[in-house]
DOZAFI-461720 format. One record per atom (N, C-alpha, C, O): atom name; x, y, z; residue in three letters. Coordinates in Angstrom, 3 decimals. Example, Ala and Ser with C-alpha at 12.3 -4.5 7.8 and 13.67 -1.06 7.14 Angstrom:
! residues 2
<atom N <13.190 -5.690 7.800> ALA>,
<atom CA <12.300 -4.500 7.800> ALA>,
<atom C <13.200 -3.300 7.800> ALA>,
<atom O <14.236 -3.319 8.465> ALA>,
<atom N <12.850 -2.250 7.080> SER>,
<atom CA <13.670 -1.060 7.140> SER>,
<atom C <12.900 0.030 7.870> SER>,
<atom O <13.409 1.138 8.039> SER>,
***
This chain:
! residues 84
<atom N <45.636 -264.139 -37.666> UNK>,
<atom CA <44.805 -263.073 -38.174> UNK>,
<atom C <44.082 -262.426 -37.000> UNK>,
<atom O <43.697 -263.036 -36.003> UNK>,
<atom N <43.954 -261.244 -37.210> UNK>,
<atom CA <43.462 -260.424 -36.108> UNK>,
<atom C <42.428 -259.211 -36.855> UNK>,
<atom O <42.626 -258.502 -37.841> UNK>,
<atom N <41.311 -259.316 -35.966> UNK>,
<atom CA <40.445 -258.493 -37.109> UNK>,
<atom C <39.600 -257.225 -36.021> UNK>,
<atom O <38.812 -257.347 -35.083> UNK>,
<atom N <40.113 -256.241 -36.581> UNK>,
<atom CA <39.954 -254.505 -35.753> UNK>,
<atom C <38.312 -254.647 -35.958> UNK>,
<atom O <37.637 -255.002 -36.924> UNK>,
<atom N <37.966 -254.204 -34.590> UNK>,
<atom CA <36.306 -253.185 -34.796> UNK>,
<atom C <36.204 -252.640 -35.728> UNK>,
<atom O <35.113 -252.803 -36.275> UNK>,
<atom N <37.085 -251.826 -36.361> UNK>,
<atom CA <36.828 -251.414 -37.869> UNK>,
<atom C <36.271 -251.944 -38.665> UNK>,
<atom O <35.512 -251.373 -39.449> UNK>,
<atom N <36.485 -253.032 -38.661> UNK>,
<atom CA <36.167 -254.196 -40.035> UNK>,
<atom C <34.749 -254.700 -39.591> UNK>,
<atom O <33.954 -255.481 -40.115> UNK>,
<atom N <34.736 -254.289 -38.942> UNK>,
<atom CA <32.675 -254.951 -37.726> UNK>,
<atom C <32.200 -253.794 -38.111> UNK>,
<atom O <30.972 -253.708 -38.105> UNK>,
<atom N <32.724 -252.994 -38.402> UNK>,
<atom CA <31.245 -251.843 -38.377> UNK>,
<atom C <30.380 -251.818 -39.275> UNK>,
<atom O <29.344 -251.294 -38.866> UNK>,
<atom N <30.324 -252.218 -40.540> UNK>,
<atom CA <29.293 -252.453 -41.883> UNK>,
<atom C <28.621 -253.743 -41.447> UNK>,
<atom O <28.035 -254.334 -42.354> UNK>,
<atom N <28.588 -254.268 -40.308> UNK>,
<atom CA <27.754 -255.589 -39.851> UNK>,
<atom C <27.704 -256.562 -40.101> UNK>,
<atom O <26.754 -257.329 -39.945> UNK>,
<atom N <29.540 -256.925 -40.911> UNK>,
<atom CA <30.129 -258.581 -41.356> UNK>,
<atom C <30.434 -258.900 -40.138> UNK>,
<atom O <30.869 -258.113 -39.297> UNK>,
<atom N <30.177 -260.313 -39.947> UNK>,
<atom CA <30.246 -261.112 -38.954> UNK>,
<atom C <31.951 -261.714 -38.966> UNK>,
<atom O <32.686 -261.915 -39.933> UNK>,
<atom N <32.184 -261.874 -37.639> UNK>,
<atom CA <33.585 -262.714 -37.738> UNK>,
<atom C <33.737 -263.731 -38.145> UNK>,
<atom O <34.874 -264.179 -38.298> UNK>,
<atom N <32.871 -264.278 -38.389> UNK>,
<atom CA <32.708 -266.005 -39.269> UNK>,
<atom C <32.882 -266.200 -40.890> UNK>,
<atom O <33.445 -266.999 -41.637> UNK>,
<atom N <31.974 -264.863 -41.027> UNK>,
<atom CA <32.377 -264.163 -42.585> UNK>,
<atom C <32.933 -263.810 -43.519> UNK>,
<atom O <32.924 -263.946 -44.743> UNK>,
<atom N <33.959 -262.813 -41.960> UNK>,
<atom CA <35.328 -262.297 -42.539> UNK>,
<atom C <36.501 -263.368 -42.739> UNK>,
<atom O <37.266 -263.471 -43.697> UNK>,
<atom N <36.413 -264.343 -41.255> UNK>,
<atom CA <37.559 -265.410 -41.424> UNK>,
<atom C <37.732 -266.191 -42.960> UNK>,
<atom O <38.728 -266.541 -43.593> UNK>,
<atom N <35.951 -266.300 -43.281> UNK>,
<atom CA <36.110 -267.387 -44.442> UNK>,
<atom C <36.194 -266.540 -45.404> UNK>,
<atom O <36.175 -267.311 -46.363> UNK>,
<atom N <36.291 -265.284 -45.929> UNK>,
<atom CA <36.993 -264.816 -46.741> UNK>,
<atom C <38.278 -264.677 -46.917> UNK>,
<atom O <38.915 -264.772 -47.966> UNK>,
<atom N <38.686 -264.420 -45.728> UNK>,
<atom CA <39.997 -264.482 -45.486> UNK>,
<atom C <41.064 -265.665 -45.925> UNK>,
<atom O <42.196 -265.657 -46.408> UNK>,
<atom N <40.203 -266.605 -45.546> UNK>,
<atom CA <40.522 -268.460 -45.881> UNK>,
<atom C <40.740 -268.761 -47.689> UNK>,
<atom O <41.644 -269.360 -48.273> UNK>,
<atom N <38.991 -267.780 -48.446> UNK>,
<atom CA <39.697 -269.197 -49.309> UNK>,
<atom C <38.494 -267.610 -50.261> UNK>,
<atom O <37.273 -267.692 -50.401> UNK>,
<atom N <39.374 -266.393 -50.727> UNK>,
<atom CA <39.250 -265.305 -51.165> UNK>,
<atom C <39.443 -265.935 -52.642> UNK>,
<atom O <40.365 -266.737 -52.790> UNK>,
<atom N <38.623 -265.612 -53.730> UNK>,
<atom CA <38.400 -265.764 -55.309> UNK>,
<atom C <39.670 -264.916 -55.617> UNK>,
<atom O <40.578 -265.566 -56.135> UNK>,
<atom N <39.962 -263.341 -55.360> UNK>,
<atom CA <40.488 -262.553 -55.651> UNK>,
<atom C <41.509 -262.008 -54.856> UNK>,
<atom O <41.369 -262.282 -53.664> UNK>,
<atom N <42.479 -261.332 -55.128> UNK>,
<atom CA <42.987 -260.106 -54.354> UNK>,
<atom C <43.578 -259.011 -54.802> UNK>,
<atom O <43.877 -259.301 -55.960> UNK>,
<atom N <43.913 -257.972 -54.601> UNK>,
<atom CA <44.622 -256.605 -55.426> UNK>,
<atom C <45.504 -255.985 -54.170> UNK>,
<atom O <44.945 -256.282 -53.114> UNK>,
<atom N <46.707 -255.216 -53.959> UNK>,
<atom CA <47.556 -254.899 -53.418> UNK>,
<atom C <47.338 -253.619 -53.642> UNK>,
<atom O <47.715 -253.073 -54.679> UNK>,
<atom N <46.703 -253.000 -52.688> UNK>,
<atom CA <46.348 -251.474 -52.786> UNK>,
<atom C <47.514 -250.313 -52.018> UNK>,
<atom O <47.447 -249.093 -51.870> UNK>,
<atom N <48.359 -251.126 -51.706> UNK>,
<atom CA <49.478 -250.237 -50.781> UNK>,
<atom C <50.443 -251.308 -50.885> UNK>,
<atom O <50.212 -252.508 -51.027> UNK>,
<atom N <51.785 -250.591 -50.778> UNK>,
<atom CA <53.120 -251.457 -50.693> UNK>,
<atom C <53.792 -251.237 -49.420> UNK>,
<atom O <54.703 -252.000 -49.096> UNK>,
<atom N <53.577 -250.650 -48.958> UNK>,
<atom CA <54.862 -250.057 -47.422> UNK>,
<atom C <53.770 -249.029 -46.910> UNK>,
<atom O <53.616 -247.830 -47.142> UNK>,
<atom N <53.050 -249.953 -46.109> UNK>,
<atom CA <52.993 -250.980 -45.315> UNK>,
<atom C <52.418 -251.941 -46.474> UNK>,
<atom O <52.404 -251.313 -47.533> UNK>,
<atom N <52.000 -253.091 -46.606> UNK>,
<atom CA <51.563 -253.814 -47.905> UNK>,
<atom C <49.880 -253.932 -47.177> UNK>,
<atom O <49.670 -254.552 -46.134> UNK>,
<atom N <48.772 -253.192 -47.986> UNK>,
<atom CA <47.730 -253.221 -47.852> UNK>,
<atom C <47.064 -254.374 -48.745> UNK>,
<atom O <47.607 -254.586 -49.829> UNK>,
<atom N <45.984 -255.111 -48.414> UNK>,
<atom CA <45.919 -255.956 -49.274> UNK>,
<atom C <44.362 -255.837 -49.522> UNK>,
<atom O <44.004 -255.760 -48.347> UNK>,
<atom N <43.132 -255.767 -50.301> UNK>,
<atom CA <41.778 -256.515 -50.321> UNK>,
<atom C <41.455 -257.726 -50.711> UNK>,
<atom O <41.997 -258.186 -51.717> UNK>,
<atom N <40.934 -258.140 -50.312> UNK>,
<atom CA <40.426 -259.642 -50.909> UNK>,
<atom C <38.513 -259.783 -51.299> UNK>,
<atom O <37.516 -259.446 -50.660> UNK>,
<atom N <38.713 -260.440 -52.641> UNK>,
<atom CA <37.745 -260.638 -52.887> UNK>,
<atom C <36.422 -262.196 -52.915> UNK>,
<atom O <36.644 -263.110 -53.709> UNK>,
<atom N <35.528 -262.242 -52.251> UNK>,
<atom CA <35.060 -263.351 -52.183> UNK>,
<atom C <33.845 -263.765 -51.831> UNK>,
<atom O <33.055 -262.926 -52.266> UNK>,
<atom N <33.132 -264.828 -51.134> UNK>,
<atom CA <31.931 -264.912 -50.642> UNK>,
<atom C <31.640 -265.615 -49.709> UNK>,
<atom O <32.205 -266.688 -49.498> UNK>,
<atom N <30.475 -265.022 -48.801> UNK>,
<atom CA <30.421 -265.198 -47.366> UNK>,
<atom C <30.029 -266.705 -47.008> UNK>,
<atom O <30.225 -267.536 -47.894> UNK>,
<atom N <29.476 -267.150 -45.749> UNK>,
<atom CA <28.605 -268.343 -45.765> UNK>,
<atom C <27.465 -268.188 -46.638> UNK>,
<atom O <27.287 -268.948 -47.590> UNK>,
<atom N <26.801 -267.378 -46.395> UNK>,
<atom CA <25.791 -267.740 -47.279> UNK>,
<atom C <25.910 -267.014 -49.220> UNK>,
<atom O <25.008 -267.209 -50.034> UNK>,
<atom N <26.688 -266.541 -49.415> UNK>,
<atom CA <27.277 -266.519 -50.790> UNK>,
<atom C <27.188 -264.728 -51.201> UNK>,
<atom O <27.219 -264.280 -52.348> UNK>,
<atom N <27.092 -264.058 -50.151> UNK>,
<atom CA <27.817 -262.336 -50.435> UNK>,
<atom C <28.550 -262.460 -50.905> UNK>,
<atom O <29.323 -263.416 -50.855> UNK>,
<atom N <28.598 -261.450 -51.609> UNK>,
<atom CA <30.037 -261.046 -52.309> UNK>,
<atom C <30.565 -259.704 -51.318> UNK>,
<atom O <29.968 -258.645 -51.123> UNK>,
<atom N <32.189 -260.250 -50.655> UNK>,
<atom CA <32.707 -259.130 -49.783> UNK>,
<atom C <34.200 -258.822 -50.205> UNK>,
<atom O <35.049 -259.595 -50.648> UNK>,
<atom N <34.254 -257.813 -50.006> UNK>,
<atom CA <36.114 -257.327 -50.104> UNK>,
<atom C <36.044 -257.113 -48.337> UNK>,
<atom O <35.121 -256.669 -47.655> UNK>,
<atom N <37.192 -257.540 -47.990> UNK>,
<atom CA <38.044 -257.941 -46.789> UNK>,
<atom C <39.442 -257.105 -46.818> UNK>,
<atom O <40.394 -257.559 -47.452> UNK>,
<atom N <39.511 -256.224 -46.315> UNK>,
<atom CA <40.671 -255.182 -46.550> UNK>,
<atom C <41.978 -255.720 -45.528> UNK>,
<atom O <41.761 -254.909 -44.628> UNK>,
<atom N <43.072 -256.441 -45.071> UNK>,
<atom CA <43.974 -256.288 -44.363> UNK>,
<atom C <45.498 -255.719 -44.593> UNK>,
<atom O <46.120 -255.619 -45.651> UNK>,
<atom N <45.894 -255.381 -43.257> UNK>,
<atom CA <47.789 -255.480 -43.345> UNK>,
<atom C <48.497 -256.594 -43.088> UNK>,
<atom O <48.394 -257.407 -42.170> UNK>,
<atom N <49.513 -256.515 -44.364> UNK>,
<atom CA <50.521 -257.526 -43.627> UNK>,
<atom C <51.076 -257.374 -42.595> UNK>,
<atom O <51.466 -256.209 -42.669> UNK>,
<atom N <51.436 -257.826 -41.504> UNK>,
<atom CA <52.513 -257.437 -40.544> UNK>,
<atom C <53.805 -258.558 -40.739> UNK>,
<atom O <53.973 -259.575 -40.066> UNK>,
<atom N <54.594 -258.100 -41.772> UNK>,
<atom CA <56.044 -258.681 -41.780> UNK>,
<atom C <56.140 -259.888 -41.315> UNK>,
<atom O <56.841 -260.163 -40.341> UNK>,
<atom N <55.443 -260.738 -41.966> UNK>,
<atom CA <55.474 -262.445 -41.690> UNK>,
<atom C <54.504 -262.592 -40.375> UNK>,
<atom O <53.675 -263.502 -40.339> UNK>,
<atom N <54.630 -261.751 -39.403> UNK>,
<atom CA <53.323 -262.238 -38.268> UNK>,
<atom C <51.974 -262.153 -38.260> UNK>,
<atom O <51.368 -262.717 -39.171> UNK>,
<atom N <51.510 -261.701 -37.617> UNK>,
<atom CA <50.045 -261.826 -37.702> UNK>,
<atom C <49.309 -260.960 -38.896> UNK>,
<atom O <49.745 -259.813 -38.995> UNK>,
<atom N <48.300 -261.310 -39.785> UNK>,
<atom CA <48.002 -260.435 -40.610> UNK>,
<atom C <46.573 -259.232 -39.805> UNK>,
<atom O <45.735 -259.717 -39.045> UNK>,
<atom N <46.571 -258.069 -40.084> UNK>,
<atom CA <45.220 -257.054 -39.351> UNK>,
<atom C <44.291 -257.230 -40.271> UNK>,
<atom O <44.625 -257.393 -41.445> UNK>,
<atom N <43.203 -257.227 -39.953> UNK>,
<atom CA <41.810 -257.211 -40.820> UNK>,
<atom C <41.348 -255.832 -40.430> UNK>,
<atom O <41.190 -255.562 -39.239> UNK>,
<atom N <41.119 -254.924 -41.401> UNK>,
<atom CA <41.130 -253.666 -40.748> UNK>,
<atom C <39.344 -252.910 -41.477> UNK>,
<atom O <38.603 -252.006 -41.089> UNK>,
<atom N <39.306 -253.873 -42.640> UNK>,
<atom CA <37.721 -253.515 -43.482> UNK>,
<atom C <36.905 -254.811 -44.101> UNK>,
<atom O <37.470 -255.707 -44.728> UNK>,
<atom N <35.582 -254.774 -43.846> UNK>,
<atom CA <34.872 -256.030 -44.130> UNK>,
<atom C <33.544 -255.040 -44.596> UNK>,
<atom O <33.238 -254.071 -43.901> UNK>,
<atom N <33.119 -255.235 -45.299> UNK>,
<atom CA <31.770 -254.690 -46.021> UNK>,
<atom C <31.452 -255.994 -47.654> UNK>,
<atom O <32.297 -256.732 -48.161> UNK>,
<atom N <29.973 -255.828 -48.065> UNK>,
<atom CA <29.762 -256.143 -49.293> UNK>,
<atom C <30.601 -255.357 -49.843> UNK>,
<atom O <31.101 -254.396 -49.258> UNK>,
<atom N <30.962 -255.847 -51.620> UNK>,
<atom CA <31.688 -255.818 -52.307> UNK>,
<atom C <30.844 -254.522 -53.172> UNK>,
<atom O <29.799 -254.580 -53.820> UNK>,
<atom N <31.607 -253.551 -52.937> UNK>,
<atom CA <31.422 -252.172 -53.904> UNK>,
<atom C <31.492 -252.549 -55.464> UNK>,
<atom O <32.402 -253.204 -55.972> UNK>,
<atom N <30.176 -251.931 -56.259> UNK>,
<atom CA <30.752 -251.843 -57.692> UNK>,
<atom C <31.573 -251.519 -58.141> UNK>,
<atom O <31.609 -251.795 -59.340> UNK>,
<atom N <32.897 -250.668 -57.528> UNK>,
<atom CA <34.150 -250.248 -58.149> UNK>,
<atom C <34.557 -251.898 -58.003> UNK>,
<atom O <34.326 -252.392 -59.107> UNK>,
<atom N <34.918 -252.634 -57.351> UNK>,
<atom CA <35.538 -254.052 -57.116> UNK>,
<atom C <34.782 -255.346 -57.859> UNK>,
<atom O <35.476 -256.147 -58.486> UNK>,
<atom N <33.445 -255.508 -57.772> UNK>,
<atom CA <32.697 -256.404 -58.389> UNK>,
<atom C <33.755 -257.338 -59.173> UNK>,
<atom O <33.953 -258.517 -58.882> UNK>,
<atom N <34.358 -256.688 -60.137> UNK>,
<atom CA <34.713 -257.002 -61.281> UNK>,
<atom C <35.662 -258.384 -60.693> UNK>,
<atom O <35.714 -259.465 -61.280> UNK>,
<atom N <36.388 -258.049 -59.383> UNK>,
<atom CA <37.652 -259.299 -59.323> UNK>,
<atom C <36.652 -260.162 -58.069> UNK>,
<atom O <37.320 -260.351 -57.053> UNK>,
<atom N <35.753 -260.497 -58.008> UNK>,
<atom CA <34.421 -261.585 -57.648> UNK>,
<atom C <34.560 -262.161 -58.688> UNK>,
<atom O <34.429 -263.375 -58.531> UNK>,
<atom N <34.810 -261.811 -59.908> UNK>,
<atom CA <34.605 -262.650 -61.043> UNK>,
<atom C <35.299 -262.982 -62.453> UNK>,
<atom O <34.904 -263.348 -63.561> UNK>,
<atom N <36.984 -262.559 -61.636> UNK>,
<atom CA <37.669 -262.857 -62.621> UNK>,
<atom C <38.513 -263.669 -62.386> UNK>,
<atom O <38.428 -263.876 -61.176> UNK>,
<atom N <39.230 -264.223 -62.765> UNK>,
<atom CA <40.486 -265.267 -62.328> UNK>,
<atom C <41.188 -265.223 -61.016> UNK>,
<atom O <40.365 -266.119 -61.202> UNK>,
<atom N <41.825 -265.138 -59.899> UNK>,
<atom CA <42.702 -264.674 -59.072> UNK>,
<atom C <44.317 -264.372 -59.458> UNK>,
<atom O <45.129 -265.289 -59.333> UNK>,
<atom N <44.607 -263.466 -59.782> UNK>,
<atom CA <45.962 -262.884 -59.908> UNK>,
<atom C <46.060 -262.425 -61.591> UNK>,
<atom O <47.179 -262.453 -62.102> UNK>,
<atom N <44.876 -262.007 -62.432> UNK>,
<atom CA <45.304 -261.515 -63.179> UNK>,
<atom C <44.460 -260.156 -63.338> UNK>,
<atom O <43.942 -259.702 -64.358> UNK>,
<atom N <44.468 -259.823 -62.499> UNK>,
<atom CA <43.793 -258.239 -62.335> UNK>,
<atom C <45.270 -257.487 -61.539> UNK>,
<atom O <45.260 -256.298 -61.218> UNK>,
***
């Protein structure tokens, strides 16, 4: 995993993003080609964040957005994982 200045600029920490990244409540597939992905989840100390990356074709995945979790998203913080 590799995570762009992009994803630093709303002032999530890299410790933050990794552990969302790790062990995300949620996710939704917002793009197919390239496959965009968000993930939904919570920080060390228990934010709720969406974590935006790309797949890169089995190699490394990009972390390209890290911010708290927008009220459009809220909703998959708190629903099952994979049935949204």
């Amino acid at each position: 995993m590799k995570i762009l200045d992009s994803a630093l600029k709303h002032g999530i920490s890299e410790q933050d993003i990794t552990y969302v990244y790790e062990s995300a409540v949620n996710s939704l597939v917002l793009q197919t080609v390239p496959e965009k992905i968000m993930l939904f989840g919570f920080d060390t100390i228990g934010r709720g964040l969406e974590v935006g990356y790309v797949s890169n074709d089995g190699k490394e995945d990009i972390i390209i957005h890290a911010m708290k979790v927008r009220a459009t998203y809220k909703q998959y913080l708190y629903s099952q994982k994979g049935t949204e």
